[in-house]
N, C-alpha and C positions, 0 to 999 in steps of 0.2 A: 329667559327671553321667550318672546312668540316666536314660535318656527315651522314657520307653513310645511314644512315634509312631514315636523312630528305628528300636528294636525289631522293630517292625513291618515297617518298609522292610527291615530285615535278615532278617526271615526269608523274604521274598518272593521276596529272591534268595541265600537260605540254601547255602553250599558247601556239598556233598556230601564227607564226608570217610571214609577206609576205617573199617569197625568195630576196635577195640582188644580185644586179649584182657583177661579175665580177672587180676585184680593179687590175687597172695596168698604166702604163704609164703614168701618168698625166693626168689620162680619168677624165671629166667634172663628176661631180654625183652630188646628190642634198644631202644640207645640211640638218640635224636635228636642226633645231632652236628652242628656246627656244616655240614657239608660233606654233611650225611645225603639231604636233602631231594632227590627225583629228579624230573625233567618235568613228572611227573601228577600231583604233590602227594603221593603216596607217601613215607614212612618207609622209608628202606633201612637193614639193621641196618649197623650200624660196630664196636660192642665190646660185651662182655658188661655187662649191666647187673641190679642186682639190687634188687627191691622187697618190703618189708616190709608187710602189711598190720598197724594198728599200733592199739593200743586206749588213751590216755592218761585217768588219774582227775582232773576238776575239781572246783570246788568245786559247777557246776551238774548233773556226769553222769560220763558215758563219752563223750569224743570219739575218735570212727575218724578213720584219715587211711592214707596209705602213706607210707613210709620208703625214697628211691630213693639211691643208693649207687652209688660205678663197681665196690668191687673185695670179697672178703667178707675179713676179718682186717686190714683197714687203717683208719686212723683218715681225719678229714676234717671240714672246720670246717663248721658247721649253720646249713643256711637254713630258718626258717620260709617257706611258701607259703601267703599267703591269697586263693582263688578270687575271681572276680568273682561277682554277684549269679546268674546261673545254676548256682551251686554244684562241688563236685567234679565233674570228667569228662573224657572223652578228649584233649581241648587244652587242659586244666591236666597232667595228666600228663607230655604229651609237652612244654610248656615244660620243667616238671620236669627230665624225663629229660638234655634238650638241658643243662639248669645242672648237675645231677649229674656229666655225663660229663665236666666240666670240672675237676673235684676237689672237692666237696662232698656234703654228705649233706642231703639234699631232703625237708624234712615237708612234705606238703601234705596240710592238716588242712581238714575238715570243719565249716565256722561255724554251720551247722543243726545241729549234734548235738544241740541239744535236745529236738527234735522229728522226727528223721529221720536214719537213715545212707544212707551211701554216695550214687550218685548218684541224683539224681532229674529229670535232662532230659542224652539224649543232645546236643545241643548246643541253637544258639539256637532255630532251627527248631522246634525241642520245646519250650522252652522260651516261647515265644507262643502255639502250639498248645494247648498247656496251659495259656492264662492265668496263666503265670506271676507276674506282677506279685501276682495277688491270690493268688495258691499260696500265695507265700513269704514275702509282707506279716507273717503271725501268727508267721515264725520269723525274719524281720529285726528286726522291733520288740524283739525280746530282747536284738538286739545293741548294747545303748547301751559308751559309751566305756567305762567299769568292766564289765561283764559281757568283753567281750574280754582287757582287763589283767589280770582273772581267769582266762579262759584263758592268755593269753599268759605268766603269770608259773605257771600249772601244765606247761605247755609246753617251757617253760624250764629246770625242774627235772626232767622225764623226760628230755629229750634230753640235759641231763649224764652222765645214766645210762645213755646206750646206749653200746656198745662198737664202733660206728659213727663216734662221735663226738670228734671231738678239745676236749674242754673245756678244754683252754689256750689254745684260739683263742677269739674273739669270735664269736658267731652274728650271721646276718643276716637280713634280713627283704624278702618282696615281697609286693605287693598290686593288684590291678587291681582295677579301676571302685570298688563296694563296697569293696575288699580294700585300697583305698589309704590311705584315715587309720587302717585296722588295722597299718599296717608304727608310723606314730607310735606309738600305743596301745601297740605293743607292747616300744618303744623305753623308753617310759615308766615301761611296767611294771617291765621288770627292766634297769635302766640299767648295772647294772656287768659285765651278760651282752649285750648288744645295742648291737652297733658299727657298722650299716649297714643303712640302711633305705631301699628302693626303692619306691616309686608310681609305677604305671601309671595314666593318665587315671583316677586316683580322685577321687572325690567327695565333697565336703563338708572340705578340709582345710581351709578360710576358711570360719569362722563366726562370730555374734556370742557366743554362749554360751562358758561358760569353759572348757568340754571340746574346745575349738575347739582340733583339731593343732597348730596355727601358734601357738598359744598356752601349748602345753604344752614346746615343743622347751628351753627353760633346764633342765628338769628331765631331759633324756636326754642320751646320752655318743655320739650315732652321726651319725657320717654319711650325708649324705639325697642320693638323687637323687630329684628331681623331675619326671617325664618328663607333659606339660601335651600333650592334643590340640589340635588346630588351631580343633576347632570347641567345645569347652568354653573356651577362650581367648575364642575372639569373645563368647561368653555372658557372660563375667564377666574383663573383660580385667586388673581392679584386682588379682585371686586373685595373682595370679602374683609383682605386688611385694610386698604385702602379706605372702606368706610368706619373700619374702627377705630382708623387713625386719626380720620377729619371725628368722628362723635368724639375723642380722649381730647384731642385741642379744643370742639366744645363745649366740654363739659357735659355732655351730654349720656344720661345713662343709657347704654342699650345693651345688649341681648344679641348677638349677631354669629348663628349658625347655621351649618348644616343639617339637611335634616335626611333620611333615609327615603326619598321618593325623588322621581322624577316631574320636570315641569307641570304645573299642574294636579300635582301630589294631594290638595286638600279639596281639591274643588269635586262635590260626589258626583257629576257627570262627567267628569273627567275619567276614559281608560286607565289613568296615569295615578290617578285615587290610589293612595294605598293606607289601608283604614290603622295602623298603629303607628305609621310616624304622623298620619293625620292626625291619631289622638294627642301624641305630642304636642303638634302644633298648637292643639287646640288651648289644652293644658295652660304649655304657656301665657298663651293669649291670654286665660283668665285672670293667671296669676300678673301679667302685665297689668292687665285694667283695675283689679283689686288691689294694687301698690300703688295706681298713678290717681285713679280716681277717685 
């Protein structure tokens, strides 16, 4: 879960991360590959990488997002990317990038579009500084379960349409903290398009109310990993069976553990980053999209 004290502690000891160019027009940028990452925390480029800055109509606006890609005239099966609660920015990207250059085509859409584009806090750090929590209160409250599956399922139908896109594969879906019962949501939304859905220490996927994730999974066609922090675990230790319960009565395949990192474990401006159960995560995730996709 988001928990404004830990927040806090994270931005105390906020990593320092390099600033990130510019993302527009199909501009060349260098990819995060898997073997990218050099001593100092630097990005060293590895292969041509190319980004779409990208404008989708919903039924609420215009949502922005970028469109990252490894090759231009090749097709490649579509992962939606839903940000954590500090919104679009430089280490949602560069996950981005790091899953693109693996063979996919990488939206990573903008959840505030209702009230804000692009980014609006360079990482956490800025993100406390700026009282975030109450910034972005008036433009989280919009995102109840249907307002998402409303995006998600306009989402769904533009990425058919790019020529980016391989639309005889099945797209996939990720989401951290916030972003994580949006990968469900959006499994939901459009089930006969959405074959894989990935959560990072997302929150709120056990609830009592009927919009409750774990509750909707009978009605989606996808494969779930479940990647659970160490210390949202300790918090709510029942979450965990609970939703393997409701996946084994769906039918539904998932993947649903813990992993060695606290809230915020994969995210690299996150203090809470911690780079081998990261790699885990990440591991999986591939090996999820490579089996569903």
């Amino acid at each position: 879960m988001c928990d404004e004290a830990k927040l806090k502690v994270w931005a105390r000891d906020a990593i320092s991360r390099r600033q990130f160019g510019v993302l527009a027009g199909a501009a060349t940028i260098a990819a995060c590959a898997p073997d990218a990452a050099s001593g100092d925390g630097e990005i060293a480029p590895s292969m041509s990488m190319f980004s779409d800055a990208v404008s989708i109509i919903t039924e609420d606006g215009t949502m922005d997002g970028f469109l990252l890609y490894p090759e231009e005239g090749e097709q490649y099966p579509a992962i939606i990317h839903w940000p954590d609660i500090g919104g679009v920015r430089q280490s949602h990207i560069e996950i981005a990038m790091r899953l693109a250059s693996e063979g996919y085509a990488v939206l990573v859409v903008n959840p505030y579009y209702r009230d804000v584009a692009g980014e609006q806090f360079k990482d956490f750090a800025a993100f406390i500084e700026a009282d975030g929590f109450q910034k972005v209160k008036p433009w989280r409250d919009k995102l109840s379960s249907f307002a998402v599956k409303r995006d998600a399922t306009a989402i769904v139908e533009w990425l058919d349409g790019q020529e980016q896109v391989d639309s005889a594969r099945g797209i996939g879906t990720t989401g951290y903290c916030m972003g994580g019962p949006f990968t469900v949501y959006t499994a939901h939304a459009v089930p006969d398009r959405v074959k894989a859905a990935a959560s990072f220490h997302g929150g709120g996927l056990v609830r009592d109310d009927d919009e409750s994730p774990h509750k909707l999974l009978e009605e989606t066609d996808a494969t779930y990993l479940i990647a659970i922090a160490q210390d949202d675990h300790a918090q709510s230790p029942r979450d965990k069976l609970l939703f393997a319960k409701a996946a084994g009565r769906a039918g539904r395949p998932a993947k649903i553990d813990v992993y060695e990192g606290d809230h915020g474990w994969t995210v690299p401006d996150s203090p809470a980053f911690a780079d081998a159960a990261a790699e885990r995560a990440y591991a999986d995730m591939i090996t999820l999209f490579e089996g569903a996709l």
